[in-house]
N, C-alpha and C positions, 0 to 999 in steps of 0.2 A: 209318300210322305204322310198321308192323310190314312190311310190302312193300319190304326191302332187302338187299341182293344181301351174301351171305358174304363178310364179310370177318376174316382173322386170320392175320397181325395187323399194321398197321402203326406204326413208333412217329411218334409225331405230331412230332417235332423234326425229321422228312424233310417235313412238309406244309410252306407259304409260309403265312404271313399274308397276309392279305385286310384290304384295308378297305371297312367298311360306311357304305353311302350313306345320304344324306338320306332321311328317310322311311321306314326300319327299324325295326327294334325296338331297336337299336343303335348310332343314327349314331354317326360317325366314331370309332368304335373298329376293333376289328381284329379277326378271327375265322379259326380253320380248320375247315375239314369235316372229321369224321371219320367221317360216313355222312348219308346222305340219301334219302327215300322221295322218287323224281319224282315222284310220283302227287298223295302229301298233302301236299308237303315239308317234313316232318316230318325232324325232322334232332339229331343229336347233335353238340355242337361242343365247339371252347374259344374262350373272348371274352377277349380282351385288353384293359382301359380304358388311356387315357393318363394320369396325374397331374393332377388338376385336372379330371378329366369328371365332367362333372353334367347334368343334366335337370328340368325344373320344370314340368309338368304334368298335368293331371286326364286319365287316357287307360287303359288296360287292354290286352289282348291276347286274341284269340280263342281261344286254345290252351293248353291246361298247362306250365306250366314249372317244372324242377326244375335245380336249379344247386347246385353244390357249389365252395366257394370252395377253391384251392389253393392260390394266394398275396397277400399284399396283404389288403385290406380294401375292403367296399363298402357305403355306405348307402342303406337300401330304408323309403321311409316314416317314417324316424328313426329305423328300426331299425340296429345296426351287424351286418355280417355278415363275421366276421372269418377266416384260415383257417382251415380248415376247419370251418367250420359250412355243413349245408346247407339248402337253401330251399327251398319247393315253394310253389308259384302255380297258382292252381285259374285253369282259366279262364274270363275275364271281374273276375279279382281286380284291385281301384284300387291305380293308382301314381299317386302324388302328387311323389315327389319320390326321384332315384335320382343318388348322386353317390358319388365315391371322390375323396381327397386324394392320396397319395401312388401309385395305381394298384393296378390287382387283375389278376390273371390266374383267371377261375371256366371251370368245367367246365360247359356249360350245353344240356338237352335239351330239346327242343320239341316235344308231341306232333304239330301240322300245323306251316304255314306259320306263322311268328310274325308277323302282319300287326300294324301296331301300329292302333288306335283312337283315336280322340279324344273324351275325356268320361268319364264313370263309368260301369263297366260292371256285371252282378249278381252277378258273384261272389263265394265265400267269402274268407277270411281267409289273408293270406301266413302259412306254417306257417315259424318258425325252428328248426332242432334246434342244439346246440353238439356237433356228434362229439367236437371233441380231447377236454371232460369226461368223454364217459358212460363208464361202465365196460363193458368185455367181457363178452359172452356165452360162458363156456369152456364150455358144455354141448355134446356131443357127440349130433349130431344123423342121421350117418350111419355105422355101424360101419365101412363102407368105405373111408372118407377116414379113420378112426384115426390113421393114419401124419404125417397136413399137419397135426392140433393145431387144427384151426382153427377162429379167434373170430370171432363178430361183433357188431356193433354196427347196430341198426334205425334207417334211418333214415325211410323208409316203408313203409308194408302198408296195402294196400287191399282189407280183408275182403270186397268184395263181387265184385272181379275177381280178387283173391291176387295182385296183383302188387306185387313189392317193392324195394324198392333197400335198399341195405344196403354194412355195408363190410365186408368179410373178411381177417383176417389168419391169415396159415399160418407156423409156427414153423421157425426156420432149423434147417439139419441136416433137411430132413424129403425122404424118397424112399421109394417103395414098397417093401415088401420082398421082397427078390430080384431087384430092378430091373424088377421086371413086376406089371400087375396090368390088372383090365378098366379097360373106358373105359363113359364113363357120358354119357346123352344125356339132352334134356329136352321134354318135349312144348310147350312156351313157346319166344319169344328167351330168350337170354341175352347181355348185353351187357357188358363192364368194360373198365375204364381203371385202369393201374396206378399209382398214385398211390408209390406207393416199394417199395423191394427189390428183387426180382428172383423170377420162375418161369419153369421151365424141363418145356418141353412136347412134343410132335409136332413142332410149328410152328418149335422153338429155343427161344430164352430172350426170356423178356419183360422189359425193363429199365422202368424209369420213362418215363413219355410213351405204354406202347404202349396199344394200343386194338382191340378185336376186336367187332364184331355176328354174332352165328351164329345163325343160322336155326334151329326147332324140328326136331329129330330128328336132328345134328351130332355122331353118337360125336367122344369128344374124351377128352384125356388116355392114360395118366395123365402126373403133375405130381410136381414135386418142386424145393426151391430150397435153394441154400448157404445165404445169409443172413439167410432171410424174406423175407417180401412181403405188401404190403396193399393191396390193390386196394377200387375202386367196383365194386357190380357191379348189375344192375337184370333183374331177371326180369320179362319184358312176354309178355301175350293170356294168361293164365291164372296158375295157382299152381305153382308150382317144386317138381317132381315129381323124383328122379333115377332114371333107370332104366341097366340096368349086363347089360354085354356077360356073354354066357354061358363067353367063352374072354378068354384074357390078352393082352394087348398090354405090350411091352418097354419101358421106358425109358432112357434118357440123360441125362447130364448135357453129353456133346458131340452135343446132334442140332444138324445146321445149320441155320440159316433157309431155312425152305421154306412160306413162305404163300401164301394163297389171299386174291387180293385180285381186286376187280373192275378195270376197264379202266381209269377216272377215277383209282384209286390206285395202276394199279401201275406208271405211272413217276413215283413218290417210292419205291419200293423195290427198285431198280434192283441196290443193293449195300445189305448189312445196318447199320445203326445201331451206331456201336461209342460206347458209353460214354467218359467219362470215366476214364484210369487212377486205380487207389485209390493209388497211393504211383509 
């Protein structure tokens, strides 16, 4: 799962939709890669349903899944899972019945190959969380990051590996001060998807769509955004440790795009992502 090549950052609005064949974990909906382990294929995506998709059988999946809805609605078991609420599927957890009416667009991670199964399999219980209710975490957890404000909201921890997904938001108006400050590395992945705002990094500016896996020990930052930003973000192979450069590194609010992408994605990043104009 964790055996995947640096990527930061592509925004996923340059990837094609894909449709998923018979026999998936997914048919006939649509999907893009946004990393993938060859090895375990273990993979982080986004799944597009069509209006009217549904599925009706006793079957499971050999692998963990964790999904986060962004738009649309989807129902799991007779559960509704509406935006932004997220999900986690132990594996070998039963699916009985998975349909969406008007379409959903989720965020959806797999720790191997999602092979689908037929019949009931032993797993635990689909976890639902409701993100858009909980309320923020403003407790200040790193004196270093002081400057980004920033909340979070649990949406998993797993005491016995520390690994966590969570959502992070950082307060608009936020840049280090003096324009400079260390960059901070982590003995873990660390993986996110920007789910709205905007941050502005090394790499340039991350708009909504973009999507980064970076590898354990990846100085990175620092960060800083005009209007806010909330991203997903998922700490994997350990607990989320920061460790922070002895000297400063500069930042910008103009750094160009300049990512590190593997071979498979980097012609969809040919030329930068330019957003929608605001007015």
């Amino acid at each position: 799962m964790l055996e995947r090549p640096h990527t930061e950052f592509i925004q996923a609005q340059l990837l094609p939709w894909l449709r998923i064949g018979p026999g998936n974990a997914r048919p006939d909906a649509e999907f893009k890669f946004l990393s993938r382990d060859a090895t375990t294929g273990g993979c982080s995506t986004i799944v597009r349903y069509p209006p009217g998709w549904r599925r009706e059988a006793i079957e499971h999946l050999d692998v963990d899944e964790e999904f986060y809805v962004l738009d649309g609605e989807i129902e799991l078991n007779g559960e509704t899972f509406g935006h932004d609420t997220y999900g986690y599927a132990p594996k070998g957890a039963n699916r009985k019945t998975m349909s969406t009416g008007a379409g959903a667009v989720v965020l959806t991670f797999f720790s191997g190959q999602p092979n689908l199964r037929g019949g009931p399999g032993d797993g635990g219980k689909i976890v639902k969380v409701d993100a858009l209710h909980m309320p923020w975490d403003m407790s200040l957890n790193d004196p270093k990051l002081a400057h980004l404000g920033i909340s979070r909201k649990d949406l998993r921890n797993d005491l016995e590996t520390g690994e966590r997904t969570f959502l992070s938001m950082i307060l608009p108006h936020s840049e280090p001060p003096g324009l400079k400050g260390p960059q901070e590395s982590h003995p873990t992945v660390e993986e996110a998807y920007t789910v709205n705002g905007s941050l502005t990094g090394p790499h340039g500016t991350m708009e909504p769509g973009s999507y980064f896996w970076r590898p354990p020990g990846i100085a990175h930052g620092p960060f800083g955004t005009r209007w806010g930003c909330v991203m997903l973000i998922r700490f994997l192979g350990g607990k989320h440790v920061n460790q922070w450069s002895p000297t400063d590194a500069p930042f910008s609010f103009n750094a160009p795009y300049n990512p590190v992408l593997p071979e498979s994605l980097a012609a969809f990043a040919c030329s930068p992502w330019t957003p929608p104009p605001r007015y």
